[in-house]
Structure formats: C-alpha cells, structure tokens
KOLFI-582681 format. One record per residue: z negated, y, x negated of N, C-alpha, C in turn. Coordinates in nm, 2 decimals. Atoms other than C-alpha are relative to their C-alpha. Layout:
<nodes>
(node (Z, Y, X), (Z, Y, X), (Z, Y, X))
...
</nodes>
This chain:
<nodes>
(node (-0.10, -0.07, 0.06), (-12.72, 12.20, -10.05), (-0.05, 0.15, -0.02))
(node (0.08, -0.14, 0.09), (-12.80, 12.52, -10.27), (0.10, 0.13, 0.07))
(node (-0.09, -0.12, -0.03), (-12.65, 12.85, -10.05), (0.07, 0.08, -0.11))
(node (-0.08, -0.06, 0.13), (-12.39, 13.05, -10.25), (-0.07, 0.13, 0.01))
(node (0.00, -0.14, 0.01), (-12.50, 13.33, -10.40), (0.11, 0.12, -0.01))
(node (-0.06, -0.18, 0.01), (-12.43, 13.70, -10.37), (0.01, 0.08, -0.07))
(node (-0.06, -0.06, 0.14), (-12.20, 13.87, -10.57), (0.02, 0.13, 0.06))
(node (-0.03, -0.13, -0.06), (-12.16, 14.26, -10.54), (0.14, -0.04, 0.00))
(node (-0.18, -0.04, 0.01), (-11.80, 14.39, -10.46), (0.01, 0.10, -0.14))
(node (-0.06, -0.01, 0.12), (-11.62, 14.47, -10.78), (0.11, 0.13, 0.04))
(node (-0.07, -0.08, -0.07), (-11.48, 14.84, -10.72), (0.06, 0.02, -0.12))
(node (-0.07, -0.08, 0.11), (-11.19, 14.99, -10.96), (0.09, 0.12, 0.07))
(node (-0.13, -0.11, -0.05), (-10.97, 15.29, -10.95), (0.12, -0.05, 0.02))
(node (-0.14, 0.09, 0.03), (-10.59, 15.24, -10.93), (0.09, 0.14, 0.00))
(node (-0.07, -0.13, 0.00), (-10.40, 15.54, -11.03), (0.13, 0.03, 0.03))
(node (-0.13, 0.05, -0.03), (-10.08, 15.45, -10.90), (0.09, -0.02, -0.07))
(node (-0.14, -0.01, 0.09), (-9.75, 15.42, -11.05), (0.05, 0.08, -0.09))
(node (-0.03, -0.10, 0.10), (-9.72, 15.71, -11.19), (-0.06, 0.09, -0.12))
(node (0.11, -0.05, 0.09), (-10.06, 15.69, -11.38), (-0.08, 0.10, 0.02))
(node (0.10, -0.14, -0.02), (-10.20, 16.05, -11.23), (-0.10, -0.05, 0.05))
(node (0.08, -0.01, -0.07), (-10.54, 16.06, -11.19), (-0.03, 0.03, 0.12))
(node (0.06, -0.07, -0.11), (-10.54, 16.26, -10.89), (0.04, -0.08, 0.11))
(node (-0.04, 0.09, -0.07), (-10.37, 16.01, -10.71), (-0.11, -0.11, 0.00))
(node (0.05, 0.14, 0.06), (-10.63, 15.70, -10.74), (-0.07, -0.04, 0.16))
(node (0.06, 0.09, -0.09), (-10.69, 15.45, -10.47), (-0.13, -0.08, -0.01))
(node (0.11, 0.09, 0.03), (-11.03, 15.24, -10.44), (0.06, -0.14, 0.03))
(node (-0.08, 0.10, -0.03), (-10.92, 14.89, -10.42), (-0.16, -0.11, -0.07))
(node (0.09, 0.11, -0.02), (-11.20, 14.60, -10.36), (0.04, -0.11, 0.05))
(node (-0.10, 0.10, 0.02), (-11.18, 14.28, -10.47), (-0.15, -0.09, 0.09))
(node (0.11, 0.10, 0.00), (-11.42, 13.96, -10.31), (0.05, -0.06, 0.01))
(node (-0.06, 0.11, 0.01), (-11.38, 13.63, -10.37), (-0.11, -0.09, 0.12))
(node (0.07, 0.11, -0.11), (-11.48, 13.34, -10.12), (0.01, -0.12, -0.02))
(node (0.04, 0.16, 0.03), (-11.62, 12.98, -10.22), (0.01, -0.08, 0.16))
(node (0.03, 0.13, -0.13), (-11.52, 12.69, -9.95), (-0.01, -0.11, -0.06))
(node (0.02, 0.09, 0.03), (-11.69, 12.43, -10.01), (0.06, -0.10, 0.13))
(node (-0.01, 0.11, -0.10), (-11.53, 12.14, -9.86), (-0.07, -0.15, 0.00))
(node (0.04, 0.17, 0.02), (-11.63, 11.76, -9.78), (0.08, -0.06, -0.06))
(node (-0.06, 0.12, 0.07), (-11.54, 11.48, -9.97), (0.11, -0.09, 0.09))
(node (-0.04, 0.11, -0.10), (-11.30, 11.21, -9.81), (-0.09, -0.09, 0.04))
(node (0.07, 0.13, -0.05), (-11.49, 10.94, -9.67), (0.08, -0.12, -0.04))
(node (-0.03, 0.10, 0.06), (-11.46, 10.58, -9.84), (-0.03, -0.14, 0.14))
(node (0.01, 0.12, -0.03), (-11.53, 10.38, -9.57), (-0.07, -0.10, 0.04))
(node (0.10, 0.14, 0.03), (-11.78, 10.13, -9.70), (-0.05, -0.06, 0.07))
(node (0.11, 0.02, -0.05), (-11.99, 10.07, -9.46), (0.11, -0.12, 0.13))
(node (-0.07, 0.02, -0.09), (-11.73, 10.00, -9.18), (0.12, -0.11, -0.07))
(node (-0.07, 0.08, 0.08), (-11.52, 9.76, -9.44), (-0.07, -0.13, -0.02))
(node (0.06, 0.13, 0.04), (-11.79, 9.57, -9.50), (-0.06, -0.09, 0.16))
(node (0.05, 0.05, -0.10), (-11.86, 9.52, -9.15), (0.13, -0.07, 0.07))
(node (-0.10, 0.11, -0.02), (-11.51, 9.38, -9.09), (0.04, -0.10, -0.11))
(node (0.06, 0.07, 0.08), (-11.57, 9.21, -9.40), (-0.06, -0.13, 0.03))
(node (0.12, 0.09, -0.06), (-11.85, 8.99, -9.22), (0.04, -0.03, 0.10))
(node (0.00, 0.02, -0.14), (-11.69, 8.96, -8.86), (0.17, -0.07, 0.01))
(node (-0.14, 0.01, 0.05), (-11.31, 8.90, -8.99), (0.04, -0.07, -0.10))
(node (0.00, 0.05, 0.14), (-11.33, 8.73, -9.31), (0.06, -0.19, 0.02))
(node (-0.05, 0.15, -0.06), (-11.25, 8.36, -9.15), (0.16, -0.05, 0.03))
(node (-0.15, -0.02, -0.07), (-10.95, 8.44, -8.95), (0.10, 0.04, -0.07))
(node (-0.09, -0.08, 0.09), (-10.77, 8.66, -9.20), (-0.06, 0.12, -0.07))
(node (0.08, -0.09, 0.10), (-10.85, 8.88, -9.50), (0.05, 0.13, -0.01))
(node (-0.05, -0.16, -0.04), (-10.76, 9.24, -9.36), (-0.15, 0.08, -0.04))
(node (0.15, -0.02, 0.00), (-11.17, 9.27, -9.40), (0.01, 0.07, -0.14))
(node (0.03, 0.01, 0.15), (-11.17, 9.21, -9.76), (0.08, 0.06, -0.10))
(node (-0.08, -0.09, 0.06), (-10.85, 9.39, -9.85), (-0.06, 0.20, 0.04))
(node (0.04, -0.15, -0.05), (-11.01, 9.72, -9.64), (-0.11, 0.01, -0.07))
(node (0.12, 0.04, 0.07), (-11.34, 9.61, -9.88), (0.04, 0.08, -0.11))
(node (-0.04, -0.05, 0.12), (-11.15, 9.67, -10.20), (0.03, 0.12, 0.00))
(node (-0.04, -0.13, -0.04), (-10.98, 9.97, -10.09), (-0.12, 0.12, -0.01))
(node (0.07, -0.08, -0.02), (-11.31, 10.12, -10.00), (-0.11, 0.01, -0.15))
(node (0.11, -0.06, 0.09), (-11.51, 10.06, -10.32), (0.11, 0.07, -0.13))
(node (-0.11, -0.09, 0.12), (-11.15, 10.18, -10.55), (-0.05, 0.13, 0.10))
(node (0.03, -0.13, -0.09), (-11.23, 10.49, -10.27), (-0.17, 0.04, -0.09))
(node (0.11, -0.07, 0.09), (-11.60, 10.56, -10.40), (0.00, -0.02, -0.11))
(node (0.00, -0.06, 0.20), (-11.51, 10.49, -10.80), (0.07, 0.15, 0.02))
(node (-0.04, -0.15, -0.06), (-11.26, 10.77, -10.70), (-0.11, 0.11, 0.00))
(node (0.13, -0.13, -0.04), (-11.53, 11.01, -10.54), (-0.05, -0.03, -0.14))
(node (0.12, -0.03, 0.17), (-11.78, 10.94, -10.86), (0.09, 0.03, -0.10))
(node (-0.09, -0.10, 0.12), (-11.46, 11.03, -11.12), (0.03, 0.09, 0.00))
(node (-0.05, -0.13, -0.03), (-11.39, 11.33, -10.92), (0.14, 0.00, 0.02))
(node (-0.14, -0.01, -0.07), (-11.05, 11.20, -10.81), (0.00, 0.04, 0.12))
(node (0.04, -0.01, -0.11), (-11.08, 11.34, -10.50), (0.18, -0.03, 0.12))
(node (-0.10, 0.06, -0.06), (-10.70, 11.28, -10.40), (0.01, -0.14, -0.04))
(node (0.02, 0.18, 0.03), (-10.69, 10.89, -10.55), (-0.15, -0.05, 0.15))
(node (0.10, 0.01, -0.09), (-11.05, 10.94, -10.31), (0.10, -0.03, 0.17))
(node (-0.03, 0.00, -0.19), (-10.88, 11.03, -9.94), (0.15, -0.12, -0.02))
(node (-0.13, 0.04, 0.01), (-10.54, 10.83, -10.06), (-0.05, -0.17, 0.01))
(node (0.07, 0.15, 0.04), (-10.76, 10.46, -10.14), (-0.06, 0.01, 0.16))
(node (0.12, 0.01, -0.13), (-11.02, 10.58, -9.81), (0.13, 0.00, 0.13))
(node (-0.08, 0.01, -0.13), (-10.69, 10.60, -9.55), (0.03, -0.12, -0.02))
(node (-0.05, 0.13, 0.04), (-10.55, 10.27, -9.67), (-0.13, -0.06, 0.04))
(node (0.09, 0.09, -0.02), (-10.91, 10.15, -9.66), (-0.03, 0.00, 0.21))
(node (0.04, 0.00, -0.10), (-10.97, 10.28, -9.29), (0.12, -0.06, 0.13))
(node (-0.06, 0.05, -0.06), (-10.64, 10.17, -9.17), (0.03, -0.15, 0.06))
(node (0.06, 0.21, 0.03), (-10.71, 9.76, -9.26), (-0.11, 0.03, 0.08))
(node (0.11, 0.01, -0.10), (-11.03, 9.86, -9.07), (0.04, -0.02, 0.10))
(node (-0.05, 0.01, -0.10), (-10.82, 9.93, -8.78), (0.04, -0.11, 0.07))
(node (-0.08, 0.06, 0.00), (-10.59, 9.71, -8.81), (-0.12, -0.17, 0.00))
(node (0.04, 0.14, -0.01), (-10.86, 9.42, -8.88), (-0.12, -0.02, 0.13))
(node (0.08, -0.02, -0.16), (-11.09, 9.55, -8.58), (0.06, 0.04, 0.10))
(node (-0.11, 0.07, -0.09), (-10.80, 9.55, -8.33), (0.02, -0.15, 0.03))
(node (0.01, 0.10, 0.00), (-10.75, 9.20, -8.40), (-0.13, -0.08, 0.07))
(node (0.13, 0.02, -0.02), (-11.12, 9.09, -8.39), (-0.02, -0.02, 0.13))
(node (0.01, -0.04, -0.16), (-11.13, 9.27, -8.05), (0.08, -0.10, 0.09))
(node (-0.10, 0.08, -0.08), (-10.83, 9.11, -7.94), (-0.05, -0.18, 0.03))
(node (0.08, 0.18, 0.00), (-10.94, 8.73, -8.06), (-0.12, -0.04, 0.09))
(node (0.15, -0.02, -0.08), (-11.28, 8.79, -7.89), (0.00, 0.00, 0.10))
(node (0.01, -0.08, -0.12), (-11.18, 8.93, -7.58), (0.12, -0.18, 0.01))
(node (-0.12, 0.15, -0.04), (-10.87, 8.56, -7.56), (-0.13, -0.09, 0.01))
(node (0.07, 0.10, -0.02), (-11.19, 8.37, -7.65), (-0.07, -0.04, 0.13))
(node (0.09, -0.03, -0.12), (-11.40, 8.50, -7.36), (0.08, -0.08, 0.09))
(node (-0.10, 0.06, -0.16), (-11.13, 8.45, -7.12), (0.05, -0.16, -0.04))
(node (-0.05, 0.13, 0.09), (-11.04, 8.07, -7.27), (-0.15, -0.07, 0.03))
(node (0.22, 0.06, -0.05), (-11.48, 8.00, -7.19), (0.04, 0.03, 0.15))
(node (-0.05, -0.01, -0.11), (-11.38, 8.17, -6.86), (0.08, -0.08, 0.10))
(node (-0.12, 0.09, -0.07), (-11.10, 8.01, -6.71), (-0.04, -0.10, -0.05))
</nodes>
C-alpha cells in the first residue's frame, strides 16, 4: 500500500463580517484520507462448510453463494451490497458450523456409549 502523500496547509485570510481588513483571522484548513478495509466475503470459510456440511443440509452451499455474490460486490465497488451479502454469508457459516459441531460431538458420544 502506497503512503498518502503530503499536502501543505492551505492558509487564507478571513476578514470577518464586516469585511475590514484590519480585522482578518488566519484560518487553516487540512484534510484527512481514512482509508478503510474492505468487508470480508468469507470464501474461504464457506467453502469449508461447503465440504464438511454439504450431506446433512445445504447451509454450506447457501453461505457459498452468498460469499462469491460478496466478492462480485467487492470487484464492482459495491462495497455496501459487499458487507450486506458477507454477513448473511458468515452467519450460514455459523449457523452451519454449530450444527456440524453439534452432529459430530452426538456422533462421538453414540461410538462411546
């Protein structure tokens, strides 16, 4: 990532209200670049309940879709359609790796007992 460059300060007079020179305030302006992060899409973690979930029920493959409408998003520069697709996507993640966990952990105990 390319550091932002440095802009001088931008000085003006300001002669007040009633126009007289003799009055005149200095008044400096700067401006400040925040660059933020992107949303995150997901993908990686969709596709991995995707592969581990996909049998049982399709929470995987709905949190799949979700995540790649999330990076078209990001590459169109929708960046609200981006975090709005990427929560929906990460919540099915939750929602389908809760489950998983759950099913997994009944199976154990079910070999167990």
């Amino acid at each position: 990532m390319k550091p932002p460059a440095y802009v001088p300060m931008q000085v003006r007079t300001y002669d007040g209200p009633s126009g007289k020179p003799g009055g005149s305030v200095l008044v400096q302006h700067t401006s400040v670049n925040v660059i933020t992060e992107p949303p995150k899409d997901h993908f990686i973690w969709s596709l991995l309940c995707f592969l581990h979930s996909h049998p049982c029920c399709c929470l995987g493959l709905a949190a799949l879709i979700y995540s790649i409408k999330a990076r078209d998003r990001k590459v169109a520069g929708d960046l609200e359609g981006t975090r709005r697709h990427g929560l929906t996507a990460r919540g099915l993640n939750i929602a389908a790796t809760v489950l998983f966990v759950i099913g997994f952990v009944i199976l154990i105990l079910i070999k167990v007992l």
